[in-house]
Jmol script that loads the backbone (N, CA, C; Angstrom):
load data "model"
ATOM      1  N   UNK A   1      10.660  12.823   2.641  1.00  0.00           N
ATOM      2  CA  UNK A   1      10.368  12.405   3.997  1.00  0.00           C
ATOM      3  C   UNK A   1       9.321  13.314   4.627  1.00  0.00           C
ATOM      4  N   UNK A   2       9.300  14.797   4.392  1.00  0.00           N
ATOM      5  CA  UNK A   2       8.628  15.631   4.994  1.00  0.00           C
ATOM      6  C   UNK A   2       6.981  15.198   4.641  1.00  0.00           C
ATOM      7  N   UNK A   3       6.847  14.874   3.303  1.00  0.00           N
ATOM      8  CA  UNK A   3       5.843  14.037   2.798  1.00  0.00           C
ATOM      9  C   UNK A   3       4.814  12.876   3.536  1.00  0.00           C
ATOM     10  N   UNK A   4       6.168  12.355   3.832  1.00  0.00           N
ATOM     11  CA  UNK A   4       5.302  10.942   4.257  1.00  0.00           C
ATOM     12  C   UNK A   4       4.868  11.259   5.995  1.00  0.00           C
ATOM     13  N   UNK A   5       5.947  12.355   6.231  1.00  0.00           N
ATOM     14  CA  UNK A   5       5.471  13.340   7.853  1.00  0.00           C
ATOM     15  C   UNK A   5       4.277  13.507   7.738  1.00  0.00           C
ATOM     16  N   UNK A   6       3.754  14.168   7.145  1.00  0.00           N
ATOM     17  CA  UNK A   6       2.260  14.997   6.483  1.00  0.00           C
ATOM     18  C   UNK A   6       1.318  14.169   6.557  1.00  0.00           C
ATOM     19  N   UNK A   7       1.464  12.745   5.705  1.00  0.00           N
ATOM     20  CA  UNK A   7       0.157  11.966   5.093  1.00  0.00           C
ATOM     21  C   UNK A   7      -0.034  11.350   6.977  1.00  0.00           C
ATOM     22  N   UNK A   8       1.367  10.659   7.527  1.00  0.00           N
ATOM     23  CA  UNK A   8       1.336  10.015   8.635  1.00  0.00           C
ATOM     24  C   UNK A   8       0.456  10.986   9.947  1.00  0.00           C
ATOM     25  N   UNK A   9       0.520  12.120   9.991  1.00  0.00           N
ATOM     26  CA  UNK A   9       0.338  12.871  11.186  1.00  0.00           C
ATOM     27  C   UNK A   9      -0.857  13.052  10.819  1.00  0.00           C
ATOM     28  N   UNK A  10      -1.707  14.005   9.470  1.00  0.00           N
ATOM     29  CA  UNK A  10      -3.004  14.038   9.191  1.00  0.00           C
ATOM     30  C   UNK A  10      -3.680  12.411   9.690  1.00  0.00           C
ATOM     31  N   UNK A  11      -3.313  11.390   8.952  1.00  0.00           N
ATOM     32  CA  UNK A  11      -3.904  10.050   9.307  1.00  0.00           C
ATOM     33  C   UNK A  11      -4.507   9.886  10.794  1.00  0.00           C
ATOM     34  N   UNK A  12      -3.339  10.219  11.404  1.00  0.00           N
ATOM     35  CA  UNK A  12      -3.154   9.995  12.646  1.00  0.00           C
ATOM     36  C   UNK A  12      -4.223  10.942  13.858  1.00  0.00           C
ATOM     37  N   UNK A  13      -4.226  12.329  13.261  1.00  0.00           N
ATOM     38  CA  UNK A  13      -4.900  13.395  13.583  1.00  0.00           C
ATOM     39  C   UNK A  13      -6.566  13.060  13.261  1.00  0.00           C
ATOM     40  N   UNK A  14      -6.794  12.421  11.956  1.00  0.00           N
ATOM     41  CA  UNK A  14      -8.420  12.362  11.927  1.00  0.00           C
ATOM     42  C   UNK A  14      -8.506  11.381  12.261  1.00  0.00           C
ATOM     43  N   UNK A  15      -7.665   9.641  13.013  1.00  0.00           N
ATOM     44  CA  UNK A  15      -8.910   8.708  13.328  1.00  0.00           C
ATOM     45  C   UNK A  15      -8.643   8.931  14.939  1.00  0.00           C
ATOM     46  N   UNK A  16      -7.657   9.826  15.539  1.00  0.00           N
ATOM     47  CA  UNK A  16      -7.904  10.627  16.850  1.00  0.00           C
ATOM     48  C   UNK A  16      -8.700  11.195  17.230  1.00  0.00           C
ATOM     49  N   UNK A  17      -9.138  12.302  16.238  1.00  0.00           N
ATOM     50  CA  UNK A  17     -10.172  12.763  16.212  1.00  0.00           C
ATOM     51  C   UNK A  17     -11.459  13.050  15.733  1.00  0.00           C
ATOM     52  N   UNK A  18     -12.170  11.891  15.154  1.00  0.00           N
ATOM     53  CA  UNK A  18     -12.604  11.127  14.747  1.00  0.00           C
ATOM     54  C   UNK A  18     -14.228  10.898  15.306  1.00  0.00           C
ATOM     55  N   UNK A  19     -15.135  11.730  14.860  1.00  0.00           N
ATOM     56  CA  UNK A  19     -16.850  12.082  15.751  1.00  0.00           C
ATOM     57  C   UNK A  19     -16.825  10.127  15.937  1.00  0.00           C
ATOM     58  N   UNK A  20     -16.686   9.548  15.053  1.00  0.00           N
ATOM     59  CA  UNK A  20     -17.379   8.410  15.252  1.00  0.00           C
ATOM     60  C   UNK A  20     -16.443   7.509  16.267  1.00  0.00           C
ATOM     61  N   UNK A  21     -15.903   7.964  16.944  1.00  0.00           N
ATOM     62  CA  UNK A  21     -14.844   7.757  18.015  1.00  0.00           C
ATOM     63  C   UNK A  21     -15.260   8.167  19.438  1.00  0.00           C
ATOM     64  N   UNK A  22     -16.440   8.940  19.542  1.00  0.00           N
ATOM     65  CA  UNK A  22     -16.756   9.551  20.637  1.00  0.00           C
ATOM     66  C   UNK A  22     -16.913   8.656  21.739  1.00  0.00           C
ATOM     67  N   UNK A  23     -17.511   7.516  22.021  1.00  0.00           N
ATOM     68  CA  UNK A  23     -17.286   6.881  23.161  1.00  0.00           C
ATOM     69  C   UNK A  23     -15.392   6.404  23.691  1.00  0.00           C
ATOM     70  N   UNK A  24     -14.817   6.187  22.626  1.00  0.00           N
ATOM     71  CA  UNK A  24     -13.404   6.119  23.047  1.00  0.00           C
ATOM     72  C   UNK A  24     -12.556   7.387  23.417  1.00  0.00           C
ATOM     73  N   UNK A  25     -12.942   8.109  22.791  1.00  0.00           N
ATOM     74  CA  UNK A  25     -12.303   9.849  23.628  1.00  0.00           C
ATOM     75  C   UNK A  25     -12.852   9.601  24.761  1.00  0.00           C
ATOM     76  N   UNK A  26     -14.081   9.531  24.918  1.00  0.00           N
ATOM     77  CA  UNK A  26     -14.607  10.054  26.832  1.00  0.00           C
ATOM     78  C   UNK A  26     -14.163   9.154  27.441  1.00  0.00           C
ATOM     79  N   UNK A  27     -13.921   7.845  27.066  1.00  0.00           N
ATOM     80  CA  UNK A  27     -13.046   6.503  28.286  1.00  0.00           C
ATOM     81  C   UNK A  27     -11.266   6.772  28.195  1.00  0.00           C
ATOM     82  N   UNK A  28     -10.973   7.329  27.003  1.00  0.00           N
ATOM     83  CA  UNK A  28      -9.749   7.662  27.027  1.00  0.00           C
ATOM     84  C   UNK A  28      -9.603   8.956  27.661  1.00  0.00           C
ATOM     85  N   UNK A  29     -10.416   9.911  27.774  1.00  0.00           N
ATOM     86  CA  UNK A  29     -10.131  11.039  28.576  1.00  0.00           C
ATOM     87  C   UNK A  29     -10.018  11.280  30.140  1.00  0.00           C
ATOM     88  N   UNK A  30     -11.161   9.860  30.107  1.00  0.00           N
ATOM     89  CA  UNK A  30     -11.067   9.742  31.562  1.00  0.00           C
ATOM     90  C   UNK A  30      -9.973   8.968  32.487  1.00  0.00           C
ATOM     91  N   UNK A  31      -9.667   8.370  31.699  1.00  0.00           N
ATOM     92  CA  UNK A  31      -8.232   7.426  31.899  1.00  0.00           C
ATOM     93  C   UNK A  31      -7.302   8.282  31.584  1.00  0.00           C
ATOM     94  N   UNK A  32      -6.789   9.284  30.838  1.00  0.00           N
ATOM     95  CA  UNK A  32      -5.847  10.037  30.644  1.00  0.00           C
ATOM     96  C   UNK A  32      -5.855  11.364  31.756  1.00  0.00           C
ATOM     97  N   UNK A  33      -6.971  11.328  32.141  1.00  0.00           N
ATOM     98  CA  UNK A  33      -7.099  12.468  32.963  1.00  0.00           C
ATOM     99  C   UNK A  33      -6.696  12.087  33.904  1.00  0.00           C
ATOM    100  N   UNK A  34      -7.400  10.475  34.567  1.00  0.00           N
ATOM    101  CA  UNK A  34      -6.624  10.406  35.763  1.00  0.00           C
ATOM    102  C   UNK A  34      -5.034  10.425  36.481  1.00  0.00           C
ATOM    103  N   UNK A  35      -4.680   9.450  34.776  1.00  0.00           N
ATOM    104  CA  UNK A  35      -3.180   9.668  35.352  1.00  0.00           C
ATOM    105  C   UNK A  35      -2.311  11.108  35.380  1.00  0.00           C
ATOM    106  N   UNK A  36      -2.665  11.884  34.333  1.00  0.00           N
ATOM    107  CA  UNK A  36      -2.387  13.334  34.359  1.00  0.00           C
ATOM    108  C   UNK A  36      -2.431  13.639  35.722  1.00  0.00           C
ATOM    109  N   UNK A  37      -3.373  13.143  36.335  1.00  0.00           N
ATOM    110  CA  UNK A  37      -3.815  14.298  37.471  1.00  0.00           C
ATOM    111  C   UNK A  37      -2.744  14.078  38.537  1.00  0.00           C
ATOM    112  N   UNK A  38      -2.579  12.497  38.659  1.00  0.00           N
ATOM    113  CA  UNK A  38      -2.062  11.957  39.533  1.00  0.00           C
ATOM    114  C   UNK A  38      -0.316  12.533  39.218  1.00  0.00           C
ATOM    115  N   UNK A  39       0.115  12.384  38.174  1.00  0.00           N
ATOM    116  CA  UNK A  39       1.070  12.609  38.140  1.00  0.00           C
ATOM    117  C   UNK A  39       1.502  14.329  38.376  1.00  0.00           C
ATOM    118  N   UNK A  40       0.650  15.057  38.151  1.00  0.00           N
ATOM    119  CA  UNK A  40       0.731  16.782  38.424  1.00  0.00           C
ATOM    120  C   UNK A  40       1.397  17.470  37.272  1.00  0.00           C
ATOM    121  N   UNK A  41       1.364  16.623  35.815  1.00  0.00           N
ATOM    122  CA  UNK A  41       1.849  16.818  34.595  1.00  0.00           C
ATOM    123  C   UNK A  41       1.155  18.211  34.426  1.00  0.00           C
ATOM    124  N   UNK A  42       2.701  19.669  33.995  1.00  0.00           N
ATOM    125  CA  UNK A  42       1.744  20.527  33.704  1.00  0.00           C
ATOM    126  C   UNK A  42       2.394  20.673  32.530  1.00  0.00           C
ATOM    127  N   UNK A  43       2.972  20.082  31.711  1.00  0.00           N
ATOM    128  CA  UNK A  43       3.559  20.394  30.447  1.00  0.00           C
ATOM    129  C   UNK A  43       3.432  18.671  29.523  1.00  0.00           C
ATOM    130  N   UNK A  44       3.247  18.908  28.148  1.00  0.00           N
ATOM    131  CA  UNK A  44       2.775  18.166  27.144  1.00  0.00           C
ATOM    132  C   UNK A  44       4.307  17.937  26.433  1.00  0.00           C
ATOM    133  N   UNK A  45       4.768  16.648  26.279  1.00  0.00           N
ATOM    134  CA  UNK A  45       6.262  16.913  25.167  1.00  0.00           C
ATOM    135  C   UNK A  45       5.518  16.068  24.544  1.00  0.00           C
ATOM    136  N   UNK A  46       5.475  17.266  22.480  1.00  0.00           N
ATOM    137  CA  UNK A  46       5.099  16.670  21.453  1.00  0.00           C
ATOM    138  C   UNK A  46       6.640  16.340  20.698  1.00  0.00           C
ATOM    139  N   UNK A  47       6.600  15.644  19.847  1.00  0.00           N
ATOM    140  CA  UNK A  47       7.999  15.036  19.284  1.00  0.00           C
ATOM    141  C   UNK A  47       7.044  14.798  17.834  1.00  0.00           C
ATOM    142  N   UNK A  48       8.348  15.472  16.846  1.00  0.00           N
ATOM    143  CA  UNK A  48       7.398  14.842  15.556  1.00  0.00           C
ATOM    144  C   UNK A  48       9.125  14.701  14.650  1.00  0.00           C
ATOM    145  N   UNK A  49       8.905  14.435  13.713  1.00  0.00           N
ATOM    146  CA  UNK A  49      10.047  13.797  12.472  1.00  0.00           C
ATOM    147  C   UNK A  49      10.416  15.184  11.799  1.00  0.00           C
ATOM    148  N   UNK A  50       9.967  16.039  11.689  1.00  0.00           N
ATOM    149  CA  UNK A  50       9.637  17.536  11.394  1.00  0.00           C
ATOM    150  C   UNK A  50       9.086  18.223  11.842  1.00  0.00           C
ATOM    151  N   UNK A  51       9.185  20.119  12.219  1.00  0.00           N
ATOM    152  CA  UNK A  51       8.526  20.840  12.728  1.00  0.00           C
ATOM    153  C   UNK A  51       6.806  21.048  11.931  1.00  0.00           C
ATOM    154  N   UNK A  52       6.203  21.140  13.142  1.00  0.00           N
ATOM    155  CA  UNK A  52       4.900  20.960  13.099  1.00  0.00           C
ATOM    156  C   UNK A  52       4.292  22.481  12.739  1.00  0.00           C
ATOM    157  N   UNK A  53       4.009  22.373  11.478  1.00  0.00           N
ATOM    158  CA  UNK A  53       2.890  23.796  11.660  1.00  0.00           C
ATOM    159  C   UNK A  53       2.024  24.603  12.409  1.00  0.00           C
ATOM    160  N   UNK A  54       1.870  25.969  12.035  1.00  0.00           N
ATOM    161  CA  UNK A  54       0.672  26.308  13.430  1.00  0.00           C
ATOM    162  C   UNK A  54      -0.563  25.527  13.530  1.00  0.00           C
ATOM    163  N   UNK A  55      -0.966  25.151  12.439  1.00  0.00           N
ATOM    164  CA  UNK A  55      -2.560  24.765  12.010  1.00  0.00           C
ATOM    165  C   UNK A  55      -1.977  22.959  12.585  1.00  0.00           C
ATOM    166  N   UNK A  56      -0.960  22.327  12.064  1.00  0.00           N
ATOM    167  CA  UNK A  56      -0.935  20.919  13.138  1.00  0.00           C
ATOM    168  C   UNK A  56      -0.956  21.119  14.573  1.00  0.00           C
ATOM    169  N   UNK A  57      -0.116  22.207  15.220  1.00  0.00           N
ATOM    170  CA  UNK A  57       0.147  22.239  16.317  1.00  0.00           C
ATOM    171  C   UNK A  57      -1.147  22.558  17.166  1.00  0.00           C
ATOM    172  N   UNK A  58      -1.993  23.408  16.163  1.00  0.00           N
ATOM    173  CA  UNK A  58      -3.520  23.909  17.137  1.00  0.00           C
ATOM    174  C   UNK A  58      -4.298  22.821  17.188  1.00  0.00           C
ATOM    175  N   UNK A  59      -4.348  21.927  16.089  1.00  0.00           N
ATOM    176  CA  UNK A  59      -4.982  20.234  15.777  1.00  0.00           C
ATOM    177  C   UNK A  59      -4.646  19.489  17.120  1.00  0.00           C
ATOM    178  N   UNK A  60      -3.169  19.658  17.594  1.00  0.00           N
ATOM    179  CA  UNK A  60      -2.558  18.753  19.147  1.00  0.00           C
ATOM    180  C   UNK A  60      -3.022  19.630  20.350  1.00  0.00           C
ATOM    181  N   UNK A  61      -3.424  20.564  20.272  1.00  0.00           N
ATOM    182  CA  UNK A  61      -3.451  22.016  21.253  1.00  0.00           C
ATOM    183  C   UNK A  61      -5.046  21.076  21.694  1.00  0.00           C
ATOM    184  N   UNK A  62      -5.644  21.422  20.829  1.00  0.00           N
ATOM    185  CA  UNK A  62      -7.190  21.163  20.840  1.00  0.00           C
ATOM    186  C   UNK A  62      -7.476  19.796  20.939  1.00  0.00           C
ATOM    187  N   UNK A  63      -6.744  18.772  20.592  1.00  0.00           N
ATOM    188  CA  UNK A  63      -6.791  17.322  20.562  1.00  0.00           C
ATOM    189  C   UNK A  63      -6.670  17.290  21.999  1.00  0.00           C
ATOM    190  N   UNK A  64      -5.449  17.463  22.719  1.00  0.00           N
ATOM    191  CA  UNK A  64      -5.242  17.611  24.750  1.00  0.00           C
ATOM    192  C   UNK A  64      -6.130  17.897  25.362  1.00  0.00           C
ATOM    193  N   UNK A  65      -6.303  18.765  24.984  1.00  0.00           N
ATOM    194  CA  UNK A  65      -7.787  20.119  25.489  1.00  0.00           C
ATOM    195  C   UNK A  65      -8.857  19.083  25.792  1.00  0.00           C
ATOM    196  N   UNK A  66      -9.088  18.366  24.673  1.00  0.00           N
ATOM    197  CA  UNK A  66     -10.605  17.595  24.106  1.00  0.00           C
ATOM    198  C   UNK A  66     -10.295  16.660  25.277  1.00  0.00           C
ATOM    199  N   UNK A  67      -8.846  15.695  25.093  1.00  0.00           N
ATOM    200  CA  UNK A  67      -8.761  14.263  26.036  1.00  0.00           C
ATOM    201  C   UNK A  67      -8.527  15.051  27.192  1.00  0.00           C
ATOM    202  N   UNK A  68      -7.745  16.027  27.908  1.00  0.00           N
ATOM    203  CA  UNK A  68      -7.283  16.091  28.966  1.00  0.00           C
ATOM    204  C   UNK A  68      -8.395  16.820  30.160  1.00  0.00           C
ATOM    205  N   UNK A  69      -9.030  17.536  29.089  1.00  0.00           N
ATOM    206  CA  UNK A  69      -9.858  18.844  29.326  1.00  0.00           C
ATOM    207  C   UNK A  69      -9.575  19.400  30.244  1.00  0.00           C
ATOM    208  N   UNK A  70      -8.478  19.869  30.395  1.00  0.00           N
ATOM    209  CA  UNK A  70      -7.655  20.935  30.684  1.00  0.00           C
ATOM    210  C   UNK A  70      -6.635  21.670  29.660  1.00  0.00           C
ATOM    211  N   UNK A  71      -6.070  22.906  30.121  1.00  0.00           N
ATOM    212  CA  UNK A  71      -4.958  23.088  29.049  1.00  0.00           C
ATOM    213  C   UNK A  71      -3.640  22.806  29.706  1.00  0.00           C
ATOM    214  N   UNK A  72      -2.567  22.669  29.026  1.00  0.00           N
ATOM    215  CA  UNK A  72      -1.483  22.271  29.074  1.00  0.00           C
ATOM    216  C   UNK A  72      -0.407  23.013  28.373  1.00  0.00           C
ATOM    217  N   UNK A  73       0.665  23.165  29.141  1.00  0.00           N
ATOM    218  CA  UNK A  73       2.029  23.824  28.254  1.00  0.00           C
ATOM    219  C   UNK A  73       2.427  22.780  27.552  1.00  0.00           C
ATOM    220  N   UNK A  74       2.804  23.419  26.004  1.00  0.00           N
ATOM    221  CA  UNK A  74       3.114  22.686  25.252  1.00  0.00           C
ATOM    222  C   UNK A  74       4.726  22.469  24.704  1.00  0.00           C
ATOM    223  N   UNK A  75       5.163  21.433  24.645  1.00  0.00           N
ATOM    224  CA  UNK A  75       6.733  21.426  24.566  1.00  0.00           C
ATOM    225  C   UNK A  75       6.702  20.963  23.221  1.00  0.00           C
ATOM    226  N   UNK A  76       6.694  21.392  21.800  1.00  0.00           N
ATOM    227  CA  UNK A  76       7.068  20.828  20.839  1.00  0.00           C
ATOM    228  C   UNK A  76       8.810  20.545  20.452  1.00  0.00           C
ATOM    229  N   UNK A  77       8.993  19.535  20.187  1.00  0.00           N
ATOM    230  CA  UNK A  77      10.672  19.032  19.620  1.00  0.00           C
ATOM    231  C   UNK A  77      10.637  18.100  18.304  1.00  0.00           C
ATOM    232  N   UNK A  78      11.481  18.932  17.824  1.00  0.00           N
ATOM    233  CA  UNK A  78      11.786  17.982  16.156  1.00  0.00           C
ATOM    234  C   UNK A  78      12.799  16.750  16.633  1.00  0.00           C
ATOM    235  N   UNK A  79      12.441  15.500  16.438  1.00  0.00           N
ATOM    236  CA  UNK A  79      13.123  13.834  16.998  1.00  0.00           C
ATOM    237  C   UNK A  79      12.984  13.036  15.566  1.00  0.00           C
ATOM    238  N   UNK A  80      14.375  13.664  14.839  1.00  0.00           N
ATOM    239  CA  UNK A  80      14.031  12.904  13.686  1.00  0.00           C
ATOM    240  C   UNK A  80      13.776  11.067  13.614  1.00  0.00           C
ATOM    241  N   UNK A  81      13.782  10.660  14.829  1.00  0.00           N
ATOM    242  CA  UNK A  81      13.795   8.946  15.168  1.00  0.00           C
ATOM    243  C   UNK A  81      12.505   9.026  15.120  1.00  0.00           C
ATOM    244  N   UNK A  82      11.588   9.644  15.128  1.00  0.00           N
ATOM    245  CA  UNK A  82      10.040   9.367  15.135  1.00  0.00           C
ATOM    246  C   UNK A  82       9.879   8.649  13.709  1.00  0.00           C
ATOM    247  N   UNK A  83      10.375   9.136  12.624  1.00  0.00           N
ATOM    248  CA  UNK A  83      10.416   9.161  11.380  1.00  0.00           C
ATOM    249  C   UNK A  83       9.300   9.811  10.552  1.00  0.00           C
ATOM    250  N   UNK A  84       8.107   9.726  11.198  1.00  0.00           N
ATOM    251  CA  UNK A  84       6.699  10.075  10.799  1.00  0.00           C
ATOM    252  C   UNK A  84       6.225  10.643  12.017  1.00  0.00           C
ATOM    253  N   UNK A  85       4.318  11.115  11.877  1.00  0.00           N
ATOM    254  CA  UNK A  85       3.394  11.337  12.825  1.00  0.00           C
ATOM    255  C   UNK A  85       3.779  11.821  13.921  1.00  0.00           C
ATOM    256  N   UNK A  86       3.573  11.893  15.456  1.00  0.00           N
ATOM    257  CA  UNK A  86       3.861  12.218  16.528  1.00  0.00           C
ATOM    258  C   UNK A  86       4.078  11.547  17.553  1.00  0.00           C
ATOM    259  N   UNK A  87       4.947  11.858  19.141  1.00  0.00           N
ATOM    260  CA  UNK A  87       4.392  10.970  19.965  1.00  0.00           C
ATOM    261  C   UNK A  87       4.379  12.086  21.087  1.00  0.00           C
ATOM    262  N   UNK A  88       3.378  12.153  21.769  1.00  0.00           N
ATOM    263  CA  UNK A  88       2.779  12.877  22.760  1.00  0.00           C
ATOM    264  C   UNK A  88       2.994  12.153  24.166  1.00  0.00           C
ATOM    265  N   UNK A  89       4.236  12.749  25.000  1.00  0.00           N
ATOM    266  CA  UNK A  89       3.868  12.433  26.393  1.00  0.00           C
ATOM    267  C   UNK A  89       3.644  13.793  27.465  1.00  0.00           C
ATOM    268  N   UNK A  90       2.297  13.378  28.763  1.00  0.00           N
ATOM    269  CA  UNK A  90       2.599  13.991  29.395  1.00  0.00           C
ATOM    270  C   UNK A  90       2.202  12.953  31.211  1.00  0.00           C
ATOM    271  N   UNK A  91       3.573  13.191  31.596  1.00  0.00           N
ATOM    272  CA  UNK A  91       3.408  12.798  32.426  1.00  0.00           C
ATOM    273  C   UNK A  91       4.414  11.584  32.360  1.00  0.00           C
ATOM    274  N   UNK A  92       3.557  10.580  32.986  1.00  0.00           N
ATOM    275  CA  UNK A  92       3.630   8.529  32.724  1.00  0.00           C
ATOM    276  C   UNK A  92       2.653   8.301  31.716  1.00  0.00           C
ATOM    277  N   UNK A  93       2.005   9.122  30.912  1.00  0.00           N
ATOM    278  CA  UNK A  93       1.024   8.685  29.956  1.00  0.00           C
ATOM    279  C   UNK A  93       1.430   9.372  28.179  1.00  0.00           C
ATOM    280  N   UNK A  94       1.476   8.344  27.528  1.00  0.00           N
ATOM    281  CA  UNK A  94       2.043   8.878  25.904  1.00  0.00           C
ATOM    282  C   UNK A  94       1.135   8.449  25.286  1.00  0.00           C
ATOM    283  N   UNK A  95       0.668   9.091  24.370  1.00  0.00           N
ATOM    284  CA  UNK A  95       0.184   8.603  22.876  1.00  0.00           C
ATOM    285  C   UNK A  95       1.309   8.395  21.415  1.00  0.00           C
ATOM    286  N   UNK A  96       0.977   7.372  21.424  1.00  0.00           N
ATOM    287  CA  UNK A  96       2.745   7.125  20.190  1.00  0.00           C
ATOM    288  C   UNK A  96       1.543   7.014  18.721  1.00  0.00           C
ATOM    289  N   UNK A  97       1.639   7.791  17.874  1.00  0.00           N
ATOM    290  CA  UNK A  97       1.108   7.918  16.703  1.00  0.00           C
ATOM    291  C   UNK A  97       2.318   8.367  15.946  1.00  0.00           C
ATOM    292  N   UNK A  98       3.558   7.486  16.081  1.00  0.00           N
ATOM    293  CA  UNK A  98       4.429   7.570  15.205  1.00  0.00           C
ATOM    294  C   UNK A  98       4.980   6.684  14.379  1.00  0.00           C
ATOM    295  N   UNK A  99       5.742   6.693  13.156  1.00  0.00           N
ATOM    296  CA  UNK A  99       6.082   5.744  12.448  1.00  0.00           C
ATOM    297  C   UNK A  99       6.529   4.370  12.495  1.00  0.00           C
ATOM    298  N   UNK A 100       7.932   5.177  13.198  1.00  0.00           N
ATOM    299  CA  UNK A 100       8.729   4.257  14.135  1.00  0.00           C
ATOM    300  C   UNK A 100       8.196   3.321  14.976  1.00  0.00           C
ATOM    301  N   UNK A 101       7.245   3.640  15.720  1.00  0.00           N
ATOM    302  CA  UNK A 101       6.523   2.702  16.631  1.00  0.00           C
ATOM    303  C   UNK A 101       5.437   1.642  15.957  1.00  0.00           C
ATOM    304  N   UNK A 102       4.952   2.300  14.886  1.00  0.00           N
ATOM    305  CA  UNK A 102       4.076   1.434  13.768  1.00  0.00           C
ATOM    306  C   UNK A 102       5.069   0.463  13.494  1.00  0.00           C
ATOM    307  N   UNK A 103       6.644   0.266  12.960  1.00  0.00           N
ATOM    308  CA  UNK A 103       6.994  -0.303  12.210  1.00  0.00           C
ATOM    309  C   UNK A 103       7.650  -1.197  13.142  1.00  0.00           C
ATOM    310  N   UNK A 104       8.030  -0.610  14.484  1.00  0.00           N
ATOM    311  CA  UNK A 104       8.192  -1.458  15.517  1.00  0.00           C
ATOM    312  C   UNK A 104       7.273  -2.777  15.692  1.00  0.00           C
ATOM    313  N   UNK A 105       5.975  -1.922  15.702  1.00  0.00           N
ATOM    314  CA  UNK A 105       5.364  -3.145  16.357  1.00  0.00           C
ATOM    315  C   UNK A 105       4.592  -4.137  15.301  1.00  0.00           C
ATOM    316  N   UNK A 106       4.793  -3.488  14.304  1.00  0.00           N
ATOM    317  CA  UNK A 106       5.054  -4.516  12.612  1.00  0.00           C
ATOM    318  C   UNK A 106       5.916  -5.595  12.641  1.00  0.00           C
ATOM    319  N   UNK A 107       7.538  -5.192  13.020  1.00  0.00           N
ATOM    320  CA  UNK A 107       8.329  -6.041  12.790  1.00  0.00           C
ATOM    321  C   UNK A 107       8.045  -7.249  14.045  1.00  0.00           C
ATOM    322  N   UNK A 108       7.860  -6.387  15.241  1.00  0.00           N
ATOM    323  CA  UNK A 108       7.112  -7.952  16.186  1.00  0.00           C
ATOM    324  C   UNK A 108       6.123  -8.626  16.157  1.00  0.00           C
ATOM    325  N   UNK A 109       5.072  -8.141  15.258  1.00  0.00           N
ATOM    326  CA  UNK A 109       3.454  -9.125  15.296  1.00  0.00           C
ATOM    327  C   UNK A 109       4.195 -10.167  14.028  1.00  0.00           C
ATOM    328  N   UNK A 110       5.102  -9.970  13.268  1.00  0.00           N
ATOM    329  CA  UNK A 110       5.448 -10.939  12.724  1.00  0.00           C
ATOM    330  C   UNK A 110       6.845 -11.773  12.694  1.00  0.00           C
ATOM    331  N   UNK A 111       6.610 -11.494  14.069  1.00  0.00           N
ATOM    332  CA  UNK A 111       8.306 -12.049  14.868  1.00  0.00           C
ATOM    333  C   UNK A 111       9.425 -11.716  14.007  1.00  0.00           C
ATOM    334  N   UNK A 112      10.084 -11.029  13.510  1.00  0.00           N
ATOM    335  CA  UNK A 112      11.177 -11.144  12.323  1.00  0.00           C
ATOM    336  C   UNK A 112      12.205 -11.086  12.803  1.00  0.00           C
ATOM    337  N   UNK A 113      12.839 -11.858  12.135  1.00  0.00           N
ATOM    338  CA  UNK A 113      14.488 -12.001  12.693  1.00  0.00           C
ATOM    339  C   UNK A 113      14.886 -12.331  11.547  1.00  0.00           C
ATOM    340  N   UNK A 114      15.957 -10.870  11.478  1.00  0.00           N
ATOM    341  CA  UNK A 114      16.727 -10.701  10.416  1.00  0.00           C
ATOM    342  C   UNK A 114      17.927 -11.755   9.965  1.00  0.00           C
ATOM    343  N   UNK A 115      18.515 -12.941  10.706  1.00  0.00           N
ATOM    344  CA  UNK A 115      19.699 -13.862  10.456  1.00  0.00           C
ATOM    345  C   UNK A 115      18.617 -14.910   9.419  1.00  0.00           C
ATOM    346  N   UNK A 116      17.447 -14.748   9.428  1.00  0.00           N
ATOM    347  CA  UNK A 116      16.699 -16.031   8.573  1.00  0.00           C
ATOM    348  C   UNK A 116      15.836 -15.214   7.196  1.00  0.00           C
ATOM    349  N   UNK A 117      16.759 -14.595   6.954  1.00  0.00           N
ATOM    350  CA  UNK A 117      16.169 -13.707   5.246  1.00  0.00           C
ATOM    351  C   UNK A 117      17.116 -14.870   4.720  1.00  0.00           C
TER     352      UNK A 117
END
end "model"
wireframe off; spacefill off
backbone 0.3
color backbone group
């Protein structure tokens, strides 16, 4: 599991951060900034499936930094329900780059309902 933590969060980490992404960071920063602001969010809760290394955690440190451009206290928590990747809230505003939520919204783009297997 710690495995599939790894491949999911790196994934997740380079098309976030991602040069050829640069017009969507600055509209997402600016939209993330506003609500940050509004809300007076001075702390970040990261949630991952496993504890996050220093070198992931400076990757999320610097990822905030980049969208929020500000710094932020950081609340990391191990939520083994993530199953994978991360989900970042601060404030009323989250980034869900987690498994769970991938597979969530898997099982609804193809309506599934389990009584018709």
């Amino acid at each position: 599991m710690a495995r599939d933590h790894k491949t999911k969060l790196t994934q997740a980490l380079k098309l976030i951060d991602s040069d050829s992404r640069g017009l969507f960071v600055e509209e997402l920063s600016q939209k993330i900034g506003e609500v940050v602001d509004n809300a007076r969010a001075k702390t970040a809760l990261v949630q991952s499936a496993v504890e996050l290394t220093t070198d992931e955690q400076r990757r999320i440190e610097n990822l905030l930094k980049k969208i929020l451009q500000r710094q932020l206290d950081i609340d990391y928590r191990v939520t083994p329900a993530v199953i994978g990747g991360f989900a970042i809230s601060v404030g009323d505003w989250k980034l869900d780059a987690s498994l769970k939520t991938q597979l969530e919204n898997l099982k609804e783009s193809l309506n599934f309902e389990p009584n018709k297997i």
